[in-house]
C-alpha positions as CSV (number, residue, x, y, z in Angstrom):
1,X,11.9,15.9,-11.6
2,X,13.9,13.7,-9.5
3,X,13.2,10.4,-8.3
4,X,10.4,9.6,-6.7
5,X,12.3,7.0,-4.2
6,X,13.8,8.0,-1.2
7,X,17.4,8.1,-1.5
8,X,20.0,5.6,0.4
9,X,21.4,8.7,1.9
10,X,18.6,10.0,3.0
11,X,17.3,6.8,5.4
12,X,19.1,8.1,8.5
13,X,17.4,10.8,8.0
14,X,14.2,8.4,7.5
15,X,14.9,6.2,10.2
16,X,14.7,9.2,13.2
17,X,11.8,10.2,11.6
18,X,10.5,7.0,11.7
19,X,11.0,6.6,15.0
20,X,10.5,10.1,15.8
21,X,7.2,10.3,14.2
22,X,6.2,7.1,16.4
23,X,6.7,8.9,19.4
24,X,4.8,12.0,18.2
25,X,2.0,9.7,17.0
26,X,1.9,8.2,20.8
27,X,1.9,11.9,22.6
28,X,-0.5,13.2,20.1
29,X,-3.3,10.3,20.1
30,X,-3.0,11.4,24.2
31,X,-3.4,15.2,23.3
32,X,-6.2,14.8,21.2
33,X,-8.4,13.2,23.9
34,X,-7.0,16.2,26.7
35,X,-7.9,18.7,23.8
36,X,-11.3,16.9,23.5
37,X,-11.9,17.8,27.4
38,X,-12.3,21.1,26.5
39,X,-14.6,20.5,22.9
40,X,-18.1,20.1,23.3
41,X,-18.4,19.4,19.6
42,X,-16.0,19.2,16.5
43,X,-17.4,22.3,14.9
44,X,-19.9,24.9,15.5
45,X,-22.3,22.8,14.8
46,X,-25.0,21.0,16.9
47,X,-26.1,17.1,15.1
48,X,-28.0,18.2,12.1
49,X,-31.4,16.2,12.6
50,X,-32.9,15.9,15.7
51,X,-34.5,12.4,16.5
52,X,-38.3,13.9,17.2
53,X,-38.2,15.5,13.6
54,X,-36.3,12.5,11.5
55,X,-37.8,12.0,7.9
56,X,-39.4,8.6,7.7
57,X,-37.4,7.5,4.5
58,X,-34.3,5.4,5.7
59,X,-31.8,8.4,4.0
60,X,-32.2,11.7,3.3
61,X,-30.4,15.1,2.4
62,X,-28.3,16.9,5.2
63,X,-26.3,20.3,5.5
64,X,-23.2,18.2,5.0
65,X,-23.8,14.8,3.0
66,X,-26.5,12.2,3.0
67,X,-28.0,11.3,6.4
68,X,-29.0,7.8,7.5
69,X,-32.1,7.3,10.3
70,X,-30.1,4.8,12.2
71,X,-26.8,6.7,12.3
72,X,-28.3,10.0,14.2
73,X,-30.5,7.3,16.4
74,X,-27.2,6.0,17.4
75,X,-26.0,8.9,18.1
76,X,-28.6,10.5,20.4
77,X,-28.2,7.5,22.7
78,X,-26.6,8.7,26.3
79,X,-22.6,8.7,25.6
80,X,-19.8,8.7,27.9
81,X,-16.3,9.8,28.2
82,X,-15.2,6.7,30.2
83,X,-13.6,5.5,26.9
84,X,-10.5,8.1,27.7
85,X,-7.0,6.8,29.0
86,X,-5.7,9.5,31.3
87,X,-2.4,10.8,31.1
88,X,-1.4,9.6,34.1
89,X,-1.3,6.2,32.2
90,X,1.3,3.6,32.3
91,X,1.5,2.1,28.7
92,X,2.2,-1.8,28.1
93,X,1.4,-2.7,32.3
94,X,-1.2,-4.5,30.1
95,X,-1.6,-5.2,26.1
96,X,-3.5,-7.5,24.0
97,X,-5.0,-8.4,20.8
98,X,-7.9,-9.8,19.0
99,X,-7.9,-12.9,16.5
100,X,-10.0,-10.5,14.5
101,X,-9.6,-6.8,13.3
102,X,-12.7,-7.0,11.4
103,X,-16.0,-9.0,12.8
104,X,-19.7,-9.0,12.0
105,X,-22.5,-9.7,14.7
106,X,-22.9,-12.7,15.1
107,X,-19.5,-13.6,15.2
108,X,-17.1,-15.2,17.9
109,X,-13.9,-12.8,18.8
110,X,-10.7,-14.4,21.2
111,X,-9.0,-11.8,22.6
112,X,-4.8,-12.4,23.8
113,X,-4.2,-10.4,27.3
114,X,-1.0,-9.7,28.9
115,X,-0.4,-8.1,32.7
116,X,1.7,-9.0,35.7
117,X,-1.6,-7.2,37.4
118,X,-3.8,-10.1,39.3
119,X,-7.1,-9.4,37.0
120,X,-8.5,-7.6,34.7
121,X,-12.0,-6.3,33.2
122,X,-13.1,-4.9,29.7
123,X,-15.4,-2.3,28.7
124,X,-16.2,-2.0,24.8
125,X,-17.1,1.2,23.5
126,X,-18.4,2.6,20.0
127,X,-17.0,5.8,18.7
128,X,-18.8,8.4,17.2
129,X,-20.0,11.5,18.5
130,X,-23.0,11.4,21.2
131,X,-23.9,14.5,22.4
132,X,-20.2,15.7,22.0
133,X,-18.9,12.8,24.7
134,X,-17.4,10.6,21.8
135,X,-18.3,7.5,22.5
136,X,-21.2,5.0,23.5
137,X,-20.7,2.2,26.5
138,X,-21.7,-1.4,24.8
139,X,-20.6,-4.0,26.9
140,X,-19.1,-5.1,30.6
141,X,-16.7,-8.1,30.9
142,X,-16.8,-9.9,34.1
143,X,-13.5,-9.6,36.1
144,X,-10.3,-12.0,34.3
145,X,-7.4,-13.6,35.5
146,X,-4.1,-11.7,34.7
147,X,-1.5,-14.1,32.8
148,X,2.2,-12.5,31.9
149,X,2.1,-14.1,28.1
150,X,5.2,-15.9,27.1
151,X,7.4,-13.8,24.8
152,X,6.2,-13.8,21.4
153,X,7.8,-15.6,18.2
154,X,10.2,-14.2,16.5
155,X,11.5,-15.2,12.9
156,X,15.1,-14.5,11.7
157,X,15.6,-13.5,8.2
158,X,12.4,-12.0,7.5
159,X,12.1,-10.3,11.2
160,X,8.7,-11.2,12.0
161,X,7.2,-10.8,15.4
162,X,4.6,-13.0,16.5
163,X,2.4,-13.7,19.5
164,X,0.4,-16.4,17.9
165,X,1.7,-18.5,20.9
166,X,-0.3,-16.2,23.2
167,X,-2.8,-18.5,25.1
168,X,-6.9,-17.0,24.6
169,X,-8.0,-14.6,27.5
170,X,-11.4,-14.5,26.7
171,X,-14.0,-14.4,23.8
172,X,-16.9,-13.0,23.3
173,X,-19.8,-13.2,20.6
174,X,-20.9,-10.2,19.1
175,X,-24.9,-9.8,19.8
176,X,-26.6,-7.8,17.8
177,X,-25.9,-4.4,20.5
178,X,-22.3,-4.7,18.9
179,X,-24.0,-2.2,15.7
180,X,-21.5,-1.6,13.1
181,X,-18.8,0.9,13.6
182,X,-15.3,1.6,15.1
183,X,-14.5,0.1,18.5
184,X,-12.1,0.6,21.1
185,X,-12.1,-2.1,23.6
186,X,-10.4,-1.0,27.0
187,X,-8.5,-3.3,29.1
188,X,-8.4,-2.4,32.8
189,X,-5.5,-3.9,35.2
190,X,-6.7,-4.7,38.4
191,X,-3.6,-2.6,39.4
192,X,-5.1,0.8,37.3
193,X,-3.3,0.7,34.0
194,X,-5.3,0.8,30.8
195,X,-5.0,-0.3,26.8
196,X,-7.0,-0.4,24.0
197,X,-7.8,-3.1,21.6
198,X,-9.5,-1.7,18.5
199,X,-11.8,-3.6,16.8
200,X,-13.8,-2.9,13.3
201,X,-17.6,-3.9,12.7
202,X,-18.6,-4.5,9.3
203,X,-22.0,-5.0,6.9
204,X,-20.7,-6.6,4.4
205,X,-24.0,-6.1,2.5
206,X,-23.9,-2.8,3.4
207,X,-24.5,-0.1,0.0
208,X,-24.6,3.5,2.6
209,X,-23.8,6.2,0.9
210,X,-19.9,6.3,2.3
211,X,-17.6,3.8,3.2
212,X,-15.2,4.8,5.7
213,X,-11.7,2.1,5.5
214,X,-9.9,1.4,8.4
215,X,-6.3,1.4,7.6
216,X,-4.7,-2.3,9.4
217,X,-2.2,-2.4,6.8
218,X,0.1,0.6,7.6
219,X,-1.1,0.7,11.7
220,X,0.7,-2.6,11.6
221,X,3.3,-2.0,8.9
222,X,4.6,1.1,11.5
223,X,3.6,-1.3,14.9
224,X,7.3,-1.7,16.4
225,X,5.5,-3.8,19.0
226,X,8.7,-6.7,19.7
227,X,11.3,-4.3,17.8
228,X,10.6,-4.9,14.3
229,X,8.4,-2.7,11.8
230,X,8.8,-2.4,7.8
231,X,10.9,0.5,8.3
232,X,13.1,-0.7,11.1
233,X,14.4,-2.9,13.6
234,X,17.0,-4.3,16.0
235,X,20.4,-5.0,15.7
236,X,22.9,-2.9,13.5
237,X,23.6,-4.1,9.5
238,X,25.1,-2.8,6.3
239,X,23.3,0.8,5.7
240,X,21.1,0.3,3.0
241,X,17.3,1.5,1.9
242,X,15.2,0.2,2.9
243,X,16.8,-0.9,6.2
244,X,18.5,-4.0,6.1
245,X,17.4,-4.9,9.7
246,X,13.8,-4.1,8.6
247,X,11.0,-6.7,8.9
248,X,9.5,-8.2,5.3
249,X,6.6,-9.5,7.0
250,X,4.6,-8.2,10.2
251,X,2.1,-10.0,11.9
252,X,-1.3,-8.6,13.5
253,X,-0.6,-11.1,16.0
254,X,0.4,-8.7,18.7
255,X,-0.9,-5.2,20.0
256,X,-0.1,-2.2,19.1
257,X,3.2,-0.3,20.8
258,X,2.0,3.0,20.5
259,X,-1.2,5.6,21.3
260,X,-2.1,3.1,24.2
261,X,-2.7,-0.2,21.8
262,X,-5.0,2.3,19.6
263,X,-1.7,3.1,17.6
264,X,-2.9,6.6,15.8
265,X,-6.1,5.7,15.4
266,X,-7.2,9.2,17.8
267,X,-5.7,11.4,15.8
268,X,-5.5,9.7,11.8
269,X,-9.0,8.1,11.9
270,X,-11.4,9.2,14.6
271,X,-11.7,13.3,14.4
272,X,-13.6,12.5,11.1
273,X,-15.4,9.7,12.3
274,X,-17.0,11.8,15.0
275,X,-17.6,14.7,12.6
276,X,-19.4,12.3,10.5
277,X,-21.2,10.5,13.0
278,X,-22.0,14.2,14.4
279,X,-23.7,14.7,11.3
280,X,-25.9,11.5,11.1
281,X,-24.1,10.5,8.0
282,X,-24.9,7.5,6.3
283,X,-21.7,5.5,6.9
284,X,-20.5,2.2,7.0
285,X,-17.2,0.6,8.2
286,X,-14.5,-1.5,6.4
287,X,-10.8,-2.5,7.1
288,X,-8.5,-2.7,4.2
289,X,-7.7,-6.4,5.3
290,X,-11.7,-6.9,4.9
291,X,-11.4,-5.3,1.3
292,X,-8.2,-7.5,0.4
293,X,-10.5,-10.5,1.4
294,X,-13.5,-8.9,-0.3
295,X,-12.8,-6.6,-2.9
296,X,-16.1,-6.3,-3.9
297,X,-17.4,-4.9,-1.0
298,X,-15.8,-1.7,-2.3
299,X,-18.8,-1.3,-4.5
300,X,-22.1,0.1,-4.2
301,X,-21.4,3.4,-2.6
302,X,-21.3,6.8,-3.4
303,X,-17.4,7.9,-1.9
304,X,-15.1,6.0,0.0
305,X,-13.5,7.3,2.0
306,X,-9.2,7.0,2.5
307,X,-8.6,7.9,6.3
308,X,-4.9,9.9,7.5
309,X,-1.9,8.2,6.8
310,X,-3.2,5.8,4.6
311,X,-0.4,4.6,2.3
312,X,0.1,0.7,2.5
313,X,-2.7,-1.0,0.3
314,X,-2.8,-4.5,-1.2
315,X,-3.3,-5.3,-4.9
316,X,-7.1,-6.5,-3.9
317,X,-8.4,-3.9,-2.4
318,X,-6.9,-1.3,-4.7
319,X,-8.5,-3.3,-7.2
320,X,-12.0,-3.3,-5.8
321,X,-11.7,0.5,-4.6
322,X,-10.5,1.1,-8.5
323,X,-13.0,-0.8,-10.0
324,X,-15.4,1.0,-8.0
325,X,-13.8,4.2,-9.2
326,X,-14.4,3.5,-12.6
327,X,-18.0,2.8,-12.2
328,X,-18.6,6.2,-10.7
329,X,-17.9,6.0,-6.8
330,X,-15.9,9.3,-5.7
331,X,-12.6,8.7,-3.6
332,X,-11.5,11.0,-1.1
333,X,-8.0,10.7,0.1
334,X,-8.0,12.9,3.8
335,X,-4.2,12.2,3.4
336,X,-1.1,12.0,1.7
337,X,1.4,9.1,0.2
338,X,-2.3,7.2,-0.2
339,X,-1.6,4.1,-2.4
340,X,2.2,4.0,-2.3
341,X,3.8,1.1,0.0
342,X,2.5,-2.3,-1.7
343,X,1.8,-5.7,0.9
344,X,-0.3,-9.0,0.1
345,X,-1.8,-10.9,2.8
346,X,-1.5,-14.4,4.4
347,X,-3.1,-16.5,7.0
348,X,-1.8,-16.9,10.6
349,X,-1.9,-19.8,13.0
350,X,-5.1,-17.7,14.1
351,X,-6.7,-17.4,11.1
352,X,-6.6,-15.8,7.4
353,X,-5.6,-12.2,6.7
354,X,-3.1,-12.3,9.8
355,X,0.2,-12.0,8.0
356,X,1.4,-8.6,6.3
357,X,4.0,-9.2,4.0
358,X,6.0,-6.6,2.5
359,X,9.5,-7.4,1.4
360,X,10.0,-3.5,0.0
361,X,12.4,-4.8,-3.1
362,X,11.1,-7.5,-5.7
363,X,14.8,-8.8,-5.3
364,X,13.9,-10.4,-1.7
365,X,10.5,-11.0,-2.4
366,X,10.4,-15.5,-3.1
367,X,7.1,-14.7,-5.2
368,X,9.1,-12.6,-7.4
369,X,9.4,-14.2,-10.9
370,X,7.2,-17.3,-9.6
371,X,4.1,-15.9,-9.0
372,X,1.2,-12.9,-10.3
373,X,3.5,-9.9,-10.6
374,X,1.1,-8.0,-9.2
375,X,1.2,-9.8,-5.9
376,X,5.6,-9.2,-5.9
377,X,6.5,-6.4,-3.1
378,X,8.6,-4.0,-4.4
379,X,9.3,-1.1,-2.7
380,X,6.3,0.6,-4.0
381,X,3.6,0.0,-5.9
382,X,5.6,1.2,-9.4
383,X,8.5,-0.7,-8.6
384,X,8.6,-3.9,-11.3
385,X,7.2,-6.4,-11.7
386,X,3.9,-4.7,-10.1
387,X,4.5,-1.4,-12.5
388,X,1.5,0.1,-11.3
389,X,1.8,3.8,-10.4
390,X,-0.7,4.9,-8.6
391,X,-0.5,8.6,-9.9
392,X,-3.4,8.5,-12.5
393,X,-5.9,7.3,-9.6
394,X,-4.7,9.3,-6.5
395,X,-4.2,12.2,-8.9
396,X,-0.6,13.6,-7.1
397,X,3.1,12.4,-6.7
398,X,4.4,11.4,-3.3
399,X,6.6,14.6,-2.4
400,X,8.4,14.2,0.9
401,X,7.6,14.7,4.9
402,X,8.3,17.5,7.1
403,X,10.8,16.5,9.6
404,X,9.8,15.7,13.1
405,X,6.4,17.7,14.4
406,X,7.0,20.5,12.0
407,X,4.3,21.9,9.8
408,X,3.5,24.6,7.5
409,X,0.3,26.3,7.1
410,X,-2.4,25.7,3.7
411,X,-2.1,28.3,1.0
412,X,-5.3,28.5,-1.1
413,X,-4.5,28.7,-4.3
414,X,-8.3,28.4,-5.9
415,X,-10.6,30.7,-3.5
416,X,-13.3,30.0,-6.1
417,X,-13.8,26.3,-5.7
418,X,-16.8,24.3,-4.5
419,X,-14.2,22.8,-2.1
420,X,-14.0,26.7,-1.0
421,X,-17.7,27.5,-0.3
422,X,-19.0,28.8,3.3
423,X,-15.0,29.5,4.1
424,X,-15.0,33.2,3.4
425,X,-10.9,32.4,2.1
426,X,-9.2,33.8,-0.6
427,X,-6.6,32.8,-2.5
428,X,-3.3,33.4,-0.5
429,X,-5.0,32.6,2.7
430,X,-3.5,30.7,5.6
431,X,-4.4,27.7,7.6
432,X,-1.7,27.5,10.4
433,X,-0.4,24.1,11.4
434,X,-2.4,22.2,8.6
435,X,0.9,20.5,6.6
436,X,2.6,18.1,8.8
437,X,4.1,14.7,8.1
438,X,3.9,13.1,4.5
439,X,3.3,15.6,1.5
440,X,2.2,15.2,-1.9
441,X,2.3,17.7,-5.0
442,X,1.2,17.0,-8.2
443,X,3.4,15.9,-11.0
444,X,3.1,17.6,-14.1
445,X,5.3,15.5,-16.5
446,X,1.8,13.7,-16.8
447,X,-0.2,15.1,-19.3
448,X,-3.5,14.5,-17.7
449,X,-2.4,16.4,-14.4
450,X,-3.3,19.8,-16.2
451,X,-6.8,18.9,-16.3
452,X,-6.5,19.3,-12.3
453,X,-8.0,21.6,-9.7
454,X,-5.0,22.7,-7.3
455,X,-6.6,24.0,-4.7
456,X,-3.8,24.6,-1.9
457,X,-0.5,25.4,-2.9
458,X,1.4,24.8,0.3
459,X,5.3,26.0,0.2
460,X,7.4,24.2,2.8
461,X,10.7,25.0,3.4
462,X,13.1,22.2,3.2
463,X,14.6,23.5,6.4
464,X,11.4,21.4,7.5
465,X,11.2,18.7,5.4
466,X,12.7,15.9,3.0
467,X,12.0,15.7,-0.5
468,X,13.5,14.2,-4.2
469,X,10.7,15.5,-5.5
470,X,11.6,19.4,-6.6
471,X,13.2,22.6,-4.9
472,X,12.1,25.9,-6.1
473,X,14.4,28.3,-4.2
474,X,14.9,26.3,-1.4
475,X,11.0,25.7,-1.3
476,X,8.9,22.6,-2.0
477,X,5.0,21.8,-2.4
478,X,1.9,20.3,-0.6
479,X,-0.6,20.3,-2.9
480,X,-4.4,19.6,-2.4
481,X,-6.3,18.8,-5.8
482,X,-9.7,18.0,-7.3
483,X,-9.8,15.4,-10.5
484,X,-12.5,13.3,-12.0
485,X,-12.4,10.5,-14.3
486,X,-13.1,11.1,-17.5
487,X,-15.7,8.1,-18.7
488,X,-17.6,7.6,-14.9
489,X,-17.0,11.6,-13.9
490,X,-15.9,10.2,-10.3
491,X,-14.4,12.4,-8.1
492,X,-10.9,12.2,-6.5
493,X,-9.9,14.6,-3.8
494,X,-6.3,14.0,-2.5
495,X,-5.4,16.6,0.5
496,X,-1.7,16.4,0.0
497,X,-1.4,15.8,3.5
498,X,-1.2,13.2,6.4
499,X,-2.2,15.8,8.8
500,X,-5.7,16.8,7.8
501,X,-7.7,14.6,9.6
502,X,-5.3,15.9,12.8
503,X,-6.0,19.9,11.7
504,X,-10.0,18.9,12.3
505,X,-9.1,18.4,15.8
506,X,-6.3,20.7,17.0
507,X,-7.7,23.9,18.8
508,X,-10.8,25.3,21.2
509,X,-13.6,25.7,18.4
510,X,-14.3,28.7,19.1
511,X,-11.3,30.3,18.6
512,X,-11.1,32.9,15.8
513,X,-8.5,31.9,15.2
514,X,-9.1,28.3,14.8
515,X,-7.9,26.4,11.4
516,X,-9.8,23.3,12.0
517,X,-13.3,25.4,11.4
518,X,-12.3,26.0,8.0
519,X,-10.8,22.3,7.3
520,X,-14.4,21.0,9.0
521,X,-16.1,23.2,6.6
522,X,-14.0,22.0,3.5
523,X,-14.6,18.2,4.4
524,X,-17.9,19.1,4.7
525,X,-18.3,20.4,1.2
526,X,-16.4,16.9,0.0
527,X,-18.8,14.8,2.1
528,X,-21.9,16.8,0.3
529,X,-20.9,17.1,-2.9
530,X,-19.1,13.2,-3.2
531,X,-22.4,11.7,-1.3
532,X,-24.5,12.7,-3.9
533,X,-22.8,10.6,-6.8
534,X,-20.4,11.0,-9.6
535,X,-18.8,14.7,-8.4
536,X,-18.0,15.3,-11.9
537,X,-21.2,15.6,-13.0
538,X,-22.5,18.4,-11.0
539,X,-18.8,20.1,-9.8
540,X,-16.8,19.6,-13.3
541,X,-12.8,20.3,-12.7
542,X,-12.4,23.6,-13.6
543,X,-8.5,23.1,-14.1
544,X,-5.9,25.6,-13.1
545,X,-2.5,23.6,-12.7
546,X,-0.8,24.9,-16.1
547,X,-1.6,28.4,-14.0
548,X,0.1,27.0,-10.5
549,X,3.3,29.4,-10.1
550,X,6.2,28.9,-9.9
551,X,6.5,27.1,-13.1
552,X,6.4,23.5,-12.8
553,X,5.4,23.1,-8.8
C-alpha cells in the first residue's frame, strides 16, 4: 500500500479542505441545534428509568449500558432550550475564554471577555438530555462591564497566538450545583450577540462505568482564532507539507473561531452525550489535557469512550488510555484518524496544560535528539523518534477524507454481528450520508488485522475524497471494525469515520427513512456490550477480513 502520509502535492488540496471543513464545522454546529427544534428526543426512545421506579443500588443494568441513580436524577430535572444561539447570530461581537478547560467543584475559574457592547451577562448550562430540551440552567452572572481586549500575542517563528495578555472579566467558584459534566457557558452582549465558552467538569476519583474524553487537543489544534492553526496560517511561504506558514504551537489562550466559541463541539461531541445522558448512563467526564496531566485517571472503567474527530493525542494520555486497555477497559473510537497527530503540553502564563505544541516534523521540533523521543513531534505519531504506530491499538489505518461536505453511505458487510442486533440490516445495506470527513480502512499488511471484525465496508469514490491509502477501480474504503486484545479480551470498536457521532443527529426521527435510528441503535449495542467489561469475553471477534472483497481493501 502506499504511504500512509499525505503527499506534498496533495496539501492544496488539504489546505481548502482545511479551511473548507472549518466553515462546514461552523454552519453545521448551527444546523444541529435548528434540527434539534424539531427532535423531541435522539431516538425513539423515551429515558429508560423513570425516577419513581429507580433501583436503590447506585448502578444497575439498562436497555442500552449500565445506568447510574444520579445521572437519570439529573436528567429529570426541568431543562431548557435557552442554551441555543439563534441563527440570526453575529459571531465574534463577543468572545472569551476560561483559564481552565477542565475544573472540579470546588475550584476557582477566570474567564477573559471581549465586546465593544457596553455589558454583558452569563448563563452556564449543563448538557445532557432533560426531557428532550438538552440542557439544564445552572447559574446567573450578574450584569459585566464590556472591555475590547487588546490584540492578543503573537509569536514569529513558531506562529503562536496568544491572549494571555487578556485582562480577567470575571471568576467564579464552582459550588457544588456545578455537578460533573459538559458545559457551555453563554456570553450575552448587552447589544444581543451571543458565544459560548465550553467548560469540562471532572471527578477525578471518579471509577463510572464509561469515561467520555473531551477532545481540547484537536478543537485547538484546528482553532484558527488570530490566523494560525497546525495546519495553516497567514502570509504566503515556500509550498511545503505540512504548511510552512503553519503554527508549531497553539495556545488555549484564546476562544474558539468557529461554531459560536463551542468550535464543533454540537455536532463531534454532544449528539452522544445527550443519547447517553438520555439513557441514565453511568458516565463521567474527562479532557484529554486532564488525562495528559493525569494519565491514571484513564483507569478504573469499563470503556472509554473516543468522541468524533478525535485524532491529536499526547504521549500521556495515550499511555494511560493504553495501559488501561491492556488491563481490560474496552475503547470505542466514534471516529476516524483517532490517535494519529502527536502534541505534548506546556504551561501558560495562566497556568499548566495551556500550551499545545506540535511542530509536525522531528526536524523542527528543539526536543528532538535532546529529550524522551517519545515526547518529539513528528508529523504523526509513527514518524521517528516517537515510532509508535498506533495501528495495533486503534485496530485500522488512517485512509483519507472526502472532500468538502461530501459523504457516502455505510455498507454492512457483517449483518450477523452483535454490533448488528435490533437493526433488522443485512449485509449490503445502506446508511445514507453516514461517511463524511476523515476515513479509516484496515490495513492488512499486519498480520494481526485478519483476526478482525469488518463490519462496514464503505466504498467512496475518490471523485469524493483524498487518499494514499489504496484504489480499487477508482474506489477506496471506510471501514468500521471490531478487535479485542488478546491477553485482557478488551474491546476496540473504530467506526472508520469522523461523521458518526453527526449521523446520530442528522434527520426527523421519525422518518423511515432516517439513518441515525440505526447508528443510535448500533452505539447502543457498543455502550451495552463494552459497559459490561472486557467485550471479548462475552462477544469474541468472529473474524472475516481475509473474506472482505475486493482482495486486499
Amino acid at each position: 500500500m502506499a504511504g500512509r502520509h499525505r503527499a506534498p502535492t496533495a496539501e492544496n488540496a488539504y489546505l481548502k479542505r482545511s479551511i473548507a471543513a472549518l466553515c462546514v464545522i461552523a454552519l453545521l454546529a448551527v444546523a444541529v441545534v435548528v434540527v434539534l427544534n424539531h427532535k423531541s428526543s435522539l431516538s425513539t426512545a423515551s429515558p429508560t428509568t423513570s425516577t419513581t421506579q429507580l433501583p436503590t443500588a447506585a448502578t444497575f443494568p439498562g436497555p442500552v449500558g449500565t445506568e447510574a441513580r444520579w445521572v437519570v436524577q439529573e436528567n429529570a430535572k426541568p431543562g431548557t432550550q435557552s442554551w441555543k444561539i439563534p441563527l440570526s447570530n453575529h459571531p465574534n461581537v463577543i468572545a472569551g475564554f476560561a483559564n481552565h478547560d477542565y475544573a472540579t467543584t470546588g475550584q476557582k475559574v477566570t474567564f477573559y471577555v471581549t465586546t465593544p457592547s457596553p455589558t454583558f451577562t452569563v448563563v452556564a448550562y449543563r448538557m445532557g438530555y432533560y426531557q428532550g430540551l438538552g440542557a439544564r440552567q445552572i447559574w446567573t452572572s450578574p450584569t459585566y462591564q464590556g472591555t475590547k481586549q487588546a490584540a492578543c500575542q503573537y509569536t514569529a517563528g513558531i506562529n503562536e497566538v496568544s491572549c494571555a495578555n487578556w485582562k480577567p472579566s470575571f471568576s467564579l467558584t464552582l459550588d457544588p450545583s456545578f455537578v460533573q459534566g459538559d458545559y457551555l457557558f453563554k456570553l450575552i452582549a448587552s447589544t444581543g450577540e451571543e458565544d459560548y465558552v465550553p467548560l469540562t467538569i471532572w471527578e477525578p476519583s471518579s471509577h463510572a462505568t464509561y469515561q467520555i474524553i473531551n477532545r481540547t487537543f484537536v478543537e485547538e489544534g484546528w482553532n484558527y482564532w488570530g490566523g494560525y492553526d497546525f495546519y495553516q496560517g497567514l502570509g504566503s511561504c515556500t509550498p511545503t507539507y505540512p504548511v510552512c506558514n503553519r503554527a508549531r504551537v497553539v495556545s488555549l489562550d484564546r476562544p474558539y473561531n468557529t461554531g459560536n466559541g463551542a468550535s464543533d463541539y454540537l455536532g463531534s461531541e454532544y449528539p452522544l452525550i445527550r443519547y447517553a445522558e438520555q439513557h441514565g448512563l453511568d458516565v463521567t467526564y474527562v479532557t484529554d489535557t486532564a488525562l495528559d496531566a493525569d494519565p491514571a485517571a484513564a483507569s478504573g472503567h469499563k470503556a472509554i469512550l473516543s468522541l468524533g474527530h478525535d485524532e491529536t493525542w499526547s504521549t500521556p494520555e495515550r499511555q494511560g488510555v493504553e495501559a488501561a486497555y491492556n488491563k481490560g477497559t474496552n475503547v470505542a473510537f466514534f471516529g476516524a484518524a483517532a490517535v494519529l497527530r502527536h502534541v505534548r503540553m506546556e504551561s501558560s502564563p495562566l497556568g499548566p496544560e495551556r500550551t499545545e505544541v506540535d511542530y509536525r516534523n522531528s526536524a523542527e521540533d528543539p526536543l528532538n535528539g535532546h529529550g524522551n523521543p517519545l515526547d518529539v513531534t513528528g508529523n504523526t505519531f509513527d514518524n521517528p523518534p516517537t515510532s509508535w504506530s498506533e495501528i495495533p491499538f486503534v485496530g485500522e489505518i488512517y485512509a483519507g477524507f472526502l472532500n468538502g461536505a461530501n459523504n457516502a453511505p455505510f455498507v454492512v458487510s457483517d449483518a450477523s454481528s452483535w454490533l448488528m442486533r435490533g437493526t433488522g440490516l443485512r449485509n449490503g445495506d445502506k446508511l445514507g450520508g453516514v461517511i463524511s470527513s476523515d476515513i479509516d480502512h484496515l490495513d492488512l499488511s499486519g498480520g494481526w488485522s485478519a483476526q478482525s471484525d469488518v463490519v462496514g465496508h464503505s466504498p467512496v469514490p475518490l471523485s469524493l475524497a483524498y487518499t494514499n491509502q489504496g484504489d480499487w477501480n477508482g474506489v477506496t474504503y471506510s471501514d468500521f471494525v471490531y478487535h479485542t486484545n488478546p491477553t485482557s479480551h478488551a474491546g476496540v470498536i473504530d467506526t472508520g469515520t469522523v461523521n458518526w457521532i453527526w449521523a446520530m443527529d442528522s434527520c426527523i426521527a421519525t422518518h423511515p427513512s432516517c439513518p441515525d435510528n440505526k447508528v443510535q441503535t448500533i452505539t447502543g449495542n457498543i455502550l451495552r456490550v463494552f459497559g459490561s467489561g472486557p467485550a471479548g469475553l462475552t462477544e469474541p471477534v468472529i473474524a472475516n477480513a481475509a473474506r472482505i472483497q475486493p482482495q486486499g481493501s
